[in-house]
DSSP file (Angstrom, degrees, kcal/mol; ACC not computed):
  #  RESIDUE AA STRUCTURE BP1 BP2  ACC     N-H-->O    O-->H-N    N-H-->O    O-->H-N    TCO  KAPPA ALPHA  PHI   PSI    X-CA   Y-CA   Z-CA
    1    1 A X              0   0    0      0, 0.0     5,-0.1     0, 0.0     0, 0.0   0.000 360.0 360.0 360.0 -41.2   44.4  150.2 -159.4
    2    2 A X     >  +     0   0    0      1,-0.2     4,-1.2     3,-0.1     0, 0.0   0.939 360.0  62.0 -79.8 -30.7   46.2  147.1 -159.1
    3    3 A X  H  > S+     0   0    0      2,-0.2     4,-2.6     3,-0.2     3,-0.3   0.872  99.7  57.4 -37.4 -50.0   47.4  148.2 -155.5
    4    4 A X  H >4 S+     0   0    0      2,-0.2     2,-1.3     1,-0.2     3,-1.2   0.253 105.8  55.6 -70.0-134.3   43.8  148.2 -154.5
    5    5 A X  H 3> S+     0   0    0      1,-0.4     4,-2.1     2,-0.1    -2,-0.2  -0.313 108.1  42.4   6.1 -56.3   43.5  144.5 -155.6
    6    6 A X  H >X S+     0   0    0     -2,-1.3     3,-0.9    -4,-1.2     4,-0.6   0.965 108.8  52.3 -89.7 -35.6   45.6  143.4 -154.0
    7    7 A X  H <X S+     0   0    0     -4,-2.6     4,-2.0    -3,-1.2    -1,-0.2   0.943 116.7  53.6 -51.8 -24.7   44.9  145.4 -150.3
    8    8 A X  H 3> S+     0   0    0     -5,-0.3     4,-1.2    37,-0.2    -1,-0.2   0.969 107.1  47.3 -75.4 -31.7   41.5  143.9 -151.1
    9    9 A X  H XX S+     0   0    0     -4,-2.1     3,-3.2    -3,-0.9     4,-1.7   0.922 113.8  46.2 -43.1 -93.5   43.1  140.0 -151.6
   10   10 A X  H >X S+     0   0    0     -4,-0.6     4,-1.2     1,-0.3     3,-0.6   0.553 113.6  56.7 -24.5 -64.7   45.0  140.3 -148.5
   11   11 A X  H 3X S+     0   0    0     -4,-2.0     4,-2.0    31,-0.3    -1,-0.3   0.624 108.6  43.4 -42.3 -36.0   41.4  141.8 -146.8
   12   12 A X  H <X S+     0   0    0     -3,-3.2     4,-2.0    -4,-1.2     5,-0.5   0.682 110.6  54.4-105.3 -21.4   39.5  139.1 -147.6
   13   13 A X  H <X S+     0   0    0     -4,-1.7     4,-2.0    -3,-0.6    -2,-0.2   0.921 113.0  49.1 -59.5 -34.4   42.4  136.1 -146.4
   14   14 A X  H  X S+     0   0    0     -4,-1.2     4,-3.0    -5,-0.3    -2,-0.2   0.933 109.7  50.2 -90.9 -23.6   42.4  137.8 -143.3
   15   15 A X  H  X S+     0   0    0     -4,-2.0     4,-1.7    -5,-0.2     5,-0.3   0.979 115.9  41.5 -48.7 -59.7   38.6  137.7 -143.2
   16   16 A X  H  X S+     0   0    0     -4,-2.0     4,-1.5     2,-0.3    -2,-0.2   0.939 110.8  51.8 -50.8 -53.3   38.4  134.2 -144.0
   17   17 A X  H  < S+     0   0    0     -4,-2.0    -1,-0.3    -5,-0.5    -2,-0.2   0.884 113.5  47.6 -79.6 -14.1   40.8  133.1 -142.1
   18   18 A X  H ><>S+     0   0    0     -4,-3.0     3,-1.3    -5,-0.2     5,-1.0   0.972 110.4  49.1 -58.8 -57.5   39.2  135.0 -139.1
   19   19 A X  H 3<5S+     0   0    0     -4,-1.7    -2,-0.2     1,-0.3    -3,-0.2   0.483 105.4  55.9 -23.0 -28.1   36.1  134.0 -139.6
   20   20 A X  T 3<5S+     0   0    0     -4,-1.5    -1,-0.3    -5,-0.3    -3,-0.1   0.392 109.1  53.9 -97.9   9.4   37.1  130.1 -139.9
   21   21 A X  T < 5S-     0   0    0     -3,-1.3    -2,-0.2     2,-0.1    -1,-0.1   0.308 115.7-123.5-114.9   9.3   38.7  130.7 -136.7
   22   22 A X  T   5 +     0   0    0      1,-0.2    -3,-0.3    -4,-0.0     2,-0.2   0.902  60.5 147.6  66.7  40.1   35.3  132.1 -135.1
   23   23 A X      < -     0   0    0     -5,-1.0     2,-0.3     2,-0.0    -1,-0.2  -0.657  39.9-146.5 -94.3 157.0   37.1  135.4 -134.2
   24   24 A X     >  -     0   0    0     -2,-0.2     4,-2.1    -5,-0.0     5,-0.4  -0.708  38.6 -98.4-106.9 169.0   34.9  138.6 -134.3
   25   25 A X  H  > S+     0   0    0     -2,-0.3     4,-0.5     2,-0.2    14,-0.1   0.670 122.3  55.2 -42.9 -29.7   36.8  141.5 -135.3
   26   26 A X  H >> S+     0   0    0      2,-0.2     4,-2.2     3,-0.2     3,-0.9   0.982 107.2  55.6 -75.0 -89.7   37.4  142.8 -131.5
   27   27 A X  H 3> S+     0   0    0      1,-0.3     4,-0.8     2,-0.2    -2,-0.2   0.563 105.6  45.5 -18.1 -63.2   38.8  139.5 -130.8
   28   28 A X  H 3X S+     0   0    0     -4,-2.1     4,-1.9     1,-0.2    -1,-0.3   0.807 112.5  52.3 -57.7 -42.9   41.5  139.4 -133.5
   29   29 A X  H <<>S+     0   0    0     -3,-0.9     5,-3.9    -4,-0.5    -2,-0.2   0.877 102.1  56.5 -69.5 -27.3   42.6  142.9 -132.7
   30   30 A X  H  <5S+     0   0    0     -4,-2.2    -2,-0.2     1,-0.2    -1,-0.2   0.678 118.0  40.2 -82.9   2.1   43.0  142.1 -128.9
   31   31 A X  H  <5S+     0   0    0     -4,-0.8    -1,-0.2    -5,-0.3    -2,-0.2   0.776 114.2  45.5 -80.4 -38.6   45.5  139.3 -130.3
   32   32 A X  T  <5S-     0   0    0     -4,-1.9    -2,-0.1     2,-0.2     3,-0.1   0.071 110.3-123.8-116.0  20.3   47.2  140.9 -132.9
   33   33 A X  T   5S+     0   0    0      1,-0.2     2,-0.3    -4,-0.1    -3,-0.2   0.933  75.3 120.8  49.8  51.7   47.6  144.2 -130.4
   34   34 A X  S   <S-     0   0    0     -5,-3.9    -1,-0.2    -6,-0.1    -2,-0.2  -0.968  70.9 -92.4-141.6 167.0   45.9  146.2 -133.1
   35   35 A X     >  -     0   0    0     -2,-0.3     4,-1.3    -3,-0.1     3,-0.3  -0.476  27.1-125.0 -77.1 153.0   42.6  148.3 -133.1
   36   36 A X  H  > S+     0   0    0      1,-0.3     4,-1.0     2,-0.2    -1,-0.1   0.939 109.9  47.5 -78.7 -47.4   39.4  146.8 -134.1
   37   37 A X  H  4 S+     0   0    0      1,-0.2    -1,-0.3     2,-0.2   -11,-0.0   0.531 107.6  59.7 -82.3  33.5   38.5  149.5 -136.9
   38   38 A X  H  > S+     0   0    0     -3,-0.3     4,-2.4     2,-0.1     3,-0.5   0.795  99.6  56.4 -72.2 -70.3   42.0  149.0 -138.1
   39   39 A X  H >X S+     0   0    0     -4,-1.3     3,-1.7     1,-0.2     4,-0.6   0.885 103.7  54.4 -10.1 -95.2   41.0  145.5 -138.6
   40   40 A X  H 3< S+     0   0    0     -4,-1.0     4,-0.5     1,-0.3    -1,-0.2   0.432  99.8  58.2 -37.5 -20.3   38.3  146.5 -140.7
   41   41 A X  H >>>S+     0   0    0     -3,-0.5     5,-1.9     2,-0.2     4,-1.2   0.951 108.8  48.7 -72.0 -42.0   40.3  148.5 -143.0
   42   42 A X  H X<5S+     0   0    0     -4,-2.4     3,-1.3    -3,-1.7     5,-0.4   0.814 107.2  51.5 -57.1 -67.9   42.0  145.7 -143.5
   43   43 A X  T 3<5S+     0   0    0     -4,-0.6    -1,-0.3     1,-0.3    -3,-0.2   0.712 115.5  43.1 -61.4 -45.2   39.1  143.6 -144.1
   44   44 A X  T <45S-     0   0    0     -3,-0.7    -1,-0.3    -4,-0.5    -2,-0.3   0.859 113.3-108.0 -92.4 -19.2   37.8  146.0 -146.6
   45   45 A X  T <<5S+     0   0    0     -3,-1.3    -3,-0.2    -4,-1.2   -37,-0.2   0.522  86.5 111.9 111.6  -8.2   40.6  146.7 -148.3
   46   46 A X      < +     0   0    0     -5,-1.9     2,-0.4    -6,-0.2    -4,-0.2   0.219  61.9  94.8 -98.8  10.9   41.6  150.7 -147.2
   47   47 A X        -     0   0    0     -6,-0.5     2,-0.7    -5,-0.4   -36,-0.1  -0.930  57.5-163.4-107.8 139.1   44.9  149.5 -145.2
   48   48 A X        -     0   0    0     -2,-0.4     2,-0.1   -41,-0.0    -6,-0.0  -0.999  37.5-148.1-104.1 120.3   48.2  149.4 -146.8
   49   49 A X        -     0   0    0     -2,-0.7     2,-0.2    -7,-0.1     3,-0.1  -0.236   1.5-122.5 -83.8 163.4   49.3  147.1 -143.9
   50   50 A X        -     0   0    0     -2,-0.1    -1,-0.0     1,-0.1     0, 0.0  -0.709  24.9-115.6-111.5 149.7   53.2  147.1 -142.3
   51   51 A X  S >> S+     0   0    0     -2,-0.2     3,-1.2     2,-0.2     4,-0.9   0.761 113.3  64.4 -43.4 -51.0   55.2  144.0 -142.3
   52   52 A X  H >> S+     0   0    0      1,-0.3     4,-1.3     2,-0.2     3,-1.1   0.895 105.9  42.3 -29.4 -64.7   55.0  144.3 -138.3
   53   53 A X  H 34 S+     0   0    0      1,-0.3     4,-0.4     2,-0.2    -1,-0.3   0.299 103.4  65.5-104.3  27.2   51.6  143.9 -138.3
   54   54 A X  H <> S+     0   0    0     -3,-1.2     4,-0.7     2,-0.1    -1,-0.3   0.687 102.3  42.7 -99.2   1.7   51.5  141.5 -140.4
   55   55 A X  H <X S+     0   0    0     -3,-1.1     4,-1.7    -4,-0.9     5,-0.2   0.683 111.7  65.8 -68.9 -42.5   53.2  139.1 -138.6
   56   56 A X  H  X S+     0   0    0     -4,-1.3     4,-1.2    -5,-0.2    -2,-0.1   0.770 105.4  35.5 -31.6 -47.4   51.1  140.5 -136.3
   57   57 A X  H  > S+     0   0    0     -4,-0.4     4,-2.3     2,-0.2    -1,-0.2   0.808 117.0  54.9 -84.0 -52.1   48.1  139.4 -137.7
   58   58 A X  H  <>S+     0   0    0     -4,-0.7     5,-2.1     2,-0.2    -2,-0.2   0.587 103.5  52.5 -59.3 -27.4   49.6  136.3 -138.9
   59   59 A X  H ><5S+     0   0    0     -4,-1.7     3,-0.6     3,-0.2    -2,-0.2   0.811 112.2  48.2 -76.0 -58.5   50.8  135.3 -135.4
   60   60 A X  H 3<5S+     0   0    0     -4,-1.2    -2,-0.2     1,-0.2    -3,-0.1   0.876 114.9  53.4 -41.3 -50.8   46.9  135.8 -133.9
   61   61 A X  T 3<5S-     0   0    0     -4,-2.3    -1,-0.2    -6,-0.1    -2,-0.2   0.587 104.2-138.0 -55.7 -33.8   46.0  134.0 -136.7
   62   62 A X  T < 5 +     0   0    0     -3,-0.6     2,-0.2     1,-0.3    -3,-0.2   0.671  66.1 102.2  75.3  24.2   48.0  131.2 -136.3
   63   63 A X  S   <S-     0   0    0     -5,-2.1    -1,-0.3    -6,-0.1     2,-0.2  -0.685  70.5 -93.6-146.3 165.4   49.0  130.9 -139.6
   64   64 A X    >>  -     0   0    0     -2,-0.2     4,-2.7     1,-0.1     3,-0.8  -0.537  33.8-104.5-102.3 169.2   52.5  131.8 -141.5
   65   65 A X  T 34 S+     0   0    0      1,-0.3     4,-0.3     2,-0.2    -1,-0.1   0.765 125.5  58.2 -37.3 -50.9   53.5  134.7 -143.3
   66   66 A X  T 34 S+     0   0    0      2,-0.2    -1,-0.3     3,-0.1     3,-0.1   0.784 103.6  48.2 -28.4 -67.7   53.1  133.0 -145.9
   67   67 A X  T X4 S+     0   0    0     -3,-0.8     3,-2.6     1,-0.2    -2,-0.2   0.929 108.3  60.0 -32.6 -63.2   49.1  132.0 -145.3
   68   68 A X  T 3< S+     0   0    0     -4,-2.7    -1,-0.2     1,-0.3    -2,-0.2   0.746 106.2  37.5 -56.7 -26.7   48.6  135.1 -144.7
   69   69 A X  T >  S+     0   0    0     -4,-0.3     3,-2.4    -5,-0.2    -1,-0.3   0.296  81.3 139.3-121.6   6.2   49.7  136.6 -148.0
   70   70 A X  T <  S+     0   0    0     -3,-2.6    -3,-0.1     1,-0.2     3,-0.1  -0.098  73.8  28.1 -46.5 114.2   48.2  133.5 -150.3
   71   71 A X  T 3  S+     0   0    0      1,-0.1     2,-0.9   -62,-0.1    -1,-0.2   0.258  94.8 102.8 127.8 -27.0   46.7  135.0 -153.2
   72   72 A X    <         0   0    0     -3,-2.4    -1,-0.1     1,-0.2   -66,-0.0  -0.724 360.0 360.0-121.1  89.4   48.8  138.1 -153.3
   73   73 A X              0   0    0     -2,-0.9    -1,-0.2    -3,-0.1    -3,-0.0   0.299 360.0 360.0-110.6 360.0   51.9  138.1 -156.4
C-alpha cells in the first residue's frame, strides 16, 4: 500500500510540473524519449519508474532529480 503512495506522489509532481510548463502529455514524452501512455502511467500512478527515466523525465522537465522526487521519503 504504501508503494502505491508513493508511485501516486511522484505521478502527480510530474503532472504538475508538466502542466506548469504547458506540456501536453505527447510533448513531454517526445522530450523525455518515452511513450505518451507511459507518461500516463506515470501520471496516474501504475509506473514503478527506473532511475533512467527518471532523469529522463527530470531533464525534459527541466528540473533536478531532486524536484522531481519532492514529496517522496
Amino acid at each position: 500500500m504504501i508503494k502505491n503512495i508513493k508511485l501516486k506522489i511522484f505521478g502527480e509532481q510530474v503532472r504538475k510540473l508538466r502542466k506548469a510548463r504547458g506540456l501536453s502529455q505527447e510533448e513531454l514524452a517526445e522530450l523525455a524519449e518515452l511513450h505518451r501512455n507511459y507518461i500516463g502511467g506515470i501520471e496516474r500512478g501504475e509506473r514503478n519508474v527506473a532511475l533512467l527515466n527518471m532523469v529522463r523525465l527530470a531533464k525534459a522537465l527541466g528540473v533536478s532529480l531532486s524536484e522531481l522526487l519532492e514529496g517522496i521519503e
